[in-house]
N, C-alpha and C positions, 0 to 999 in steps of 0.2 A: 614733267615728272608724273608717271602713274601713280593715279591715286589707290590706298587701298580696300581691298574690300570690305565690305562692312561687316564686322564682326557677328559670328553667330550667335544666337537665340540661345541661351543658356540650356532651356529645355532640350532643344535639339543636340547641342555638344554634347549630354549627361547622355541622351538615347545612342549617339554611335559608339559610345565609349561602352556602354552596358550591354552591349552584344544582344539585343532583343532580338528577335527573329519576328514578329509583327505588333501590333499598336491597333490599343483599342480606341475608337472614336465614337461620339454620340452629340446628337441634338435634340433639342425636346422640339415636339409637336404641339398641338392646340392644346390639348388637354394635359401636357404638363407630363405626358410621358417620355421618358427618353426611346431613342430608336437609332439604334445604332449599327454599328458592324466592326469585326478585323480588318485591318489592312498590313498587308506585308510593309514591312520597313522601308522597302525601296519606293513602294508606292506611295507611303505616308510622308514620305522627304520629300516629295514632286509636288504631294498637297500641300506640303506647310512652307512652300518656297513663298517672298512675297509678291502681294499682288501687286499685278494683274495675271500674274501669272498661275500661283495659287489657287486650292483649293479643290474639290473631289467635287463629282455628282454625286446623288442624292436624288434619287424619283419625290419628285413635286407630289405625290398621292399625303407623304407625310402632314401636309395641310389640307389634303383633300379627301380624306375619311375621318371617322368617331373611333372610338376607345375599341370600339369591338371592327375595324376595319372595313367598314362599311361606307362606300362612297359616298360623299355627300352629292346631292342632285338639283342643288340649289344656289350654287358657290359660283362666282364671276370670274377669281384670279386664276384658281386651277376647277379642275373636273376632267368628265370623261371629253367635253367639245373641243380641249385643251391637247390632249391624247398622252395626258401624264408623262412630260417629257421631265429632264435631269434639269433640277434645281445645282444651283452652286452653293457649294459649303464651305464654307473658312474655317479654319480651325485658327481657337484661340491658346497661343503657345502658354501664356499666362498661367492656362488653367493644368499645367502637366501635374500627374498623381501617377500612383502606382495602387493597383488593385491588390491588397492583400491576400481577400479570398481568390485570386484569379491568378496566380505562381505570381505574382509581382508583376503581372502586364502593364506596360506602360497605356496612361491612357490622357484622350485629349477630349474635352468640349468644343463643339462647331458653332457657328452660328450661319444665316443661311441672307446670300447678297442674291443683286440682281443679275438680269445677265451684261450689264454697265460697271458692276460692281459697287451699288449703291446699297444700303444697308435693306433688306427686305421688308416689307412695311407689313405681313404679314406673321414675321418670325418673332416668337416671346421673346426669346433672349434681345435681340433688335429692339425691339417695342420698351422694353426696359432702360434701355441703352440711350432712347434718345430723351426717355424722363432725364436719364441723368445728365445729358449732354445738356438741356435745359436746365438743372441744379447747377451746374457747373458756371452758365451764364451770369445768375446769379451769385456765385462766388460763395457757393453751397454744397458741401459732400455731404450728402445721406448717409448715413449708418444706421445698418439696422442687423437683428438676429432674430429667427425664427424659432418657433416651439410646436412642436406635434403631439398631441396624442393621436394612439393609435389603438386598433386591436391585434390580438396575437391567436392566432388558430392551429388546435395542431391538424392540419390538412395539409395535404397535397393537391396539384392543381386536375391528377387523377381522380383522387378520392372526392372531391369537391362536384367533380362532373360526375361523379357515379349517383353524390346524393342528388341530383340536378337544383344545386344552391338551393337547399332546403336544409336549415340547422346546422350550422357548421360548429365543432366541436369546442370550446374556448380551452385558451391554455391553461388556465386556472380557474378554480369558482369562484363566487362570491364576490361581494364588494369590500375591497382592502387598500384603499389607498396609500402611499409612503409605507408599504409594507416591505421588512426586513424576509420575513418567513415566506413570500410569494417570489420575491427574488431568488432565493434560494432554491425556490421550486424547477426553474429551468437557468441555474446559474451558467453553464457553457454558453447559451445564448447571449445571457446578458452582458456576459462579460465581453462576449466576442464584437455585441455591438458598441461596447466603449471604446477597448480599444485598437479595432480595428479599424472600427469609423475614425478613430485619431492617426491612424498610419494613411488612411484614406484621405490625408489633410481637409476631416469633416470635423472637428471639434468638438465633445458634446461638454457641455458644462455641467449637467446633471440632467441623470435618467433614475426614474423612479415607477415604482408602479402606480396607477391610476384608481378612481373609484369603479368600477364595473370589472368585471371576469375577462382574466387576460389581457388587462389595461397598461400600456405603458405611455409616460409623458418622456422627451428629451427636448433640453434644449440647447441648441445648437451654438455655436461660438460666435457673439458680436463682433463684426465687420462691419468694412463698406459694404452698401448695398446689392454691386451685383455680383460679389464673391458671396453676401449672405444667402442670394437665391442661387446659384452655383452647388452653394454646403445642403440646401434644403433639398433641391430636387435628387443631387446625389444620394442626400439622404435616404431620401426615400426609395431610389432605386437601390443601394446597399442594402437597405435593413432587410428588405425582399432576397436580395441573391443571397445574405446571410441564412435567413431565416431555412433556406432551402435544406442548409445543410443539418438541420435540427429537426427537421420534419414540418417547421413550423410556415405558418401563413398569414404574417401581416399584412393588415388592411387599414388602408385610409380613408373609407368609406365615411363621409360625414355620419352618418346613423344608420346604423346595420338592423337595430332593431327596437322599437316603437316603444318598450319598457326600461329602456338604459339608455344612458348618459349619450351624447353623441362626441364626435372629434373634433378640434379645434386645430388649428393653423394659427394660432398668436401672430401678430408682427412686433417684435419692438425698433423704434426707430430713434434717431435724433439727426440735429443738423450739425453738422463743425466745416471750421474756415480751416480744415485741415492742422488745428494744434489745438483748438478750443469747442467746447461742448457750449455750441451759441442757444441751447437752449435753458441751461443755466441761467438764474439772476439771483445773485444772494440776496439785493435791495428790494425784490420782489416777497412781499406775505407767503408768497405760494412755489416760491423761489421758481417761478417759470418767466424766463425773458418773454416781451414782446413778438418774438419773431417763432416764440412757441406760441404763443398765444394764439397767431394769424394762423399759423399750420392748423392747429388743434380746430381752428372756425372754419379753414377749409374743408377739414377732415366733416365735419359738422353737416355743413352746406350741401357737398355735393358727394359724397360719396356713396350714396345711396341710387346715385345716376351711373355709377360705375357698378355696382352689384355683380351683375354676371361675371365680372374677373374674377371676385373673391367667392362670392356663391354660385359654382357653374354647371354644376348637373342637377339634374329633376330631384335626388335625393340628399344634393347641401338644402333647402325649402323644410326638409324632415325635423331638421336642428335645431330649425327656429320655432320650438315651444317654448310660451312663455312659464317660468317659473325652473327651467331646465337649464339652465346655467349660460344658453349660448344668450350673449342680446339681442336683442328683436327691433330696439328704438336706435336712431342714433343721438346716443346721450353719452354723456364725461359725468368723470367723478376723481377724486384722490385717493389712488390707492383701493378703488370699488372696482371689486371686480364683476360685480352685474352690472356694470356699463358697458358700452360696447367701444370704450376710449377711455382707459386706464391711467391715467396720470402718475407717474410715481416720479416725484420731484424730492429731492436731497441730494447728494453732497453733486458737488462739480461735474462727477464721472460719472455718474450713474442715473441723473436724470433725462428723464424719456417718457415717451407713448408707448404704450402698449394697445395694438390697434386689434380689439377681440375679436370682432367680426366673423374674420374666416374660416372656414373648416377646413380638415385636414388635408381634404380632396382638391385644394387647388391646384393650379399652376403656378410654381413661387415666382416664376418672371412676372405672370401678369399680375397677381395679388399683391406684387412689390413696387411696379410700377404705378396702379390704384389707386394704394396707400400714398406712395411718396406725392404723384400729381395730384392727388385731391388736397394734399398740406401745402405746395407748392402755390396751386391756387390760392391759399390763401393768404401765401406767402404775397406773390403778385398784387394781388388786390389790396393787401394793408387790411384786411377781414379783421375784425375786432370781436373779442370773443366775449359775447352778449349772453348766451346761454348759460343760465347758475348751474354746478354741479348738483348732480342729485345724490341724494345720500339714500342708506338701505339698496333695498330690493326695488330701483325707478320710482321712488319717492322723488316727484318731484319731477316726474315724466309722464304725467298724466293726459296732459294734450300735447302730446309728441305721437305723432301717426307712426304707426310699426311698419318694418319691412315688409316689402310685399311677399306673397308666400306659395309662389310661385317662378321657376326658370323663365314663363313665357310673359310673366308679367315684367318682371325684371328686365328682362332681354327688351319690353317694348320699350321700358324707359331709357336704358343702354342707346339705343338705335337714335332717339330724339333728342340727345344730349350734346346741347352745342361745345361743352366743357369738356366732355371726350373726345368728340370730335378735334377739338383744338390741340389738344393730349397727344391724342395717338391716332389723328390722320382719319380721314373718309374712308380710305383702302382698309384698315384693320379693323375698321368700327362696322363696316357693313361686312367684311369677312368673317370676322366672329361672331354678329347679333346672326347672319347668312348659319353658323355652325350651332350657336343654340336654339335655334329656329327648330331647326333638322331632332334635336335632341328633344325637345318637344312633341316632334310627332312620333316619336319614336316611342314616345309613352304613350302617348294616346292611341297608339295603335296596338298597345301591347294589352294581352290577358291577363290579370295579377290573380294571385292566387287569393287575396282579399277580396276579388269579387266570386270568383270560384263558392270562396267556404259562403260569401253573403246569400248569393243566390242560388248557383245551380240547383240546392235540392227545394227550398223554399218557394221561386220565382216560377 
């Protein structure tokens, strides 16, 4: 008796039924941008068949340049000695949406295998994927959502190049945080990033304005983990194609500028055995189980050896002034939010970490990954959580050594890290320290217009 065939992919029976004539697809790159393209429908059905068969090219350069598409010349896995052949890209059926602002184009996330078909040890979303294959071992689902602040500019990417990124215009003045009247000020925007980001199956749970001039905060809908970096990075690429249509120019820039607040990337996390919030303990004073307690000591331990994921350009280093909201140490507290490890413990559902750290400008694969394996470690190891919370403003963080305050210092510690290495493989660890290397001298080679005003007429 013939057997039948296996039932199709939900996602794909809603696309033939919808008469689309082609399909958006995207993967992120190193730095957490997406990079995508159209594909005709015919062609996108041939990708999304399963493997081995499955799956589009995708030129390998997308791991092998910076933000500004500039080859890296320093890089083992790809490069020019490489001669930038077609990477293979999976598309994940899971991820199907439809672009509101885009006439309703159907659209898919990739992730990027070998040419074995083994998961790319290079690619964020992969690199995320086998933290949690590892949670899973353990009998561990991560949950987490994300929170950004951002800036909002009313620029265009003409106008922007006209000023040669010199004072870009903000959308509003002053400093107004949970303001009602600043909302109001570019209501069509606002509104369109609610809910449109909700027809975008992004979820924002609340968007508000922020303190500094054309500030907004959102945060995004608590999930599993790799649906919550999924919600973030789209995010971030949505609010952009929206913004287009308003004139407007959001930036995720950790710190745009040396007199204002800088951006945050929040993580909130927890663990569950898939029905329960196993970081809950009513019995617990502090109602945090045990198995939060070892996360919250890995988080503690080693996460500061991980830095380049969550701090990963020359200008996340700007954020970390002390006294300016982001943390600098890594210290815990309840409910303190100048800690860089937020504690906020009550009722069943709702207790979690709030991992402050990061700035706006990550990559949410890998700042998600970071966060979850540096808890994980602590989970493994049984880490007991020795460190008292400190209360106020790092009261009580006084011989706690601060982050370093630099990408290349960061990057040296990244590289020597037997913890990441264990994480996330030799192949990624020297591929990435290999890409902020590169990012590094890209500063050091550059003219800033701060040494221009120090010196040129004085010197």
């Amino acid at each position: 008796m013939a057997s039948k065939p296996p039932k199709e992919h939900p996602a794909l029976a809603a696309l033939r039924q919808s008469g689309a004539a082609k399909v958006k697809v995207a993967c992120s790159d190193i730095d957490g941008i997406l990079r995508g393209k159209y594909l005709h429908k015919d062609k996108f059905f041939g990708a999304a068949e399963p493997a081995p068969a499955g799956g589009f090219g995708f030129c390998d350069v997308v791991f092998g340049w910076d933000c500004g598409d500039h080859c890296y010349d320093n890089a083992q896995v790809t490069g020019w000695q490489h001669g930038f052949p077609d990477a293979l890209a999976r598309i994940d059926l899971d991820t199907a949406r439809r672009v509101p602002w885009d006439g309703d184009v159907p659209f898919f996330l990739g992730e990027f295998v070998t040419a074995d078909g083994m998961p790319s040890p290079i690619c964020p979303r992969q690199t995320l994927k086998r933290v949690l294959k590892r949670a899973a071992k353990l009998g561990l689902q991560p949950m987490a959502g994300v929170e950004f602040e951002w800036f909002n500019f009313v620029e265009t990417p003409q106008s922007w190049a006209a000023k040669k990124g010199v004072e870009p215009t903000s959308l509003t003045p002053g400093m107004f945080g949970y303001s009602l009247l600043r909302m109001a000020d570019n209501r069509g925007f606002f509104n369109a990033l609610m809910d449109e980001m909700r027809a975008f199956r992004v979820p924002i749970e609340g968007l508000h304005t922020e303190t500094g001039p054309g500030v907004y905060e959102a945060a995004i809908g608590f999930s599993e983990a790799l649906e919550a970096a999924d919600r973030a990075i789209l995010f971030k690429t949505g609010a952009k194609e929206i913004g287009k249509r308003f004139g407007i120019m959001p930036s995720f820039m950790a710190k745009w500028s040396q007199v204002l607040p800088g951006c945050s990337g929040h993580i909130h996390q927890s663990l569950s055995d898939g029905k329960t919030n196993l970081f809950y303990d009513a019995k617990s004073p502090r109602r945090m189980s045990r198995l939060f307690e070892s996360y919250l000591a890995g988080q503690l331990a080693c996460l500061m050896e991980f830095a380049p994921m969550f701090w990963p350009t020359i200008n996340s280093y700007k954020r970390l002034v002390d006294g300016f909201w982001a943390p600098v140490k890594p210290t815990w507290g309840i409910d303190n939010r100048t800690a860089s490890f937020r504690v906020i413990a009550g009722s069943p559902k709702a207790t979690r970490l709030e991992t402050r750290c990061p700035g706006a400008d990550i990559n949410p694969y890998l700042a998600m990954a970071a966060v979850i394996a540096a808890g994980l470690h602590g989970v493994e190891n049984g880490l007991k959580l020795t460190a008292p919370p400190i209360s106020g403003t790092n009261q009580g963080a006084e011989n706690i050594p601060r982050a370093p305050r630099s990408l290349i210092r960061s990057t040296q510690n990244f590289r020597q890290s037997a913890i990441a290495r264990d994480w996330f493989g030799d192949t990624f660890v020297d591929h990435f320290a290999a890409t902020r290397e590169w990012e590094h001298r890209q500063w050091q080679d550059a003219v800033t217009d701060w040494e221009l005003k120090r010196y040129l007429e004085i010197i």
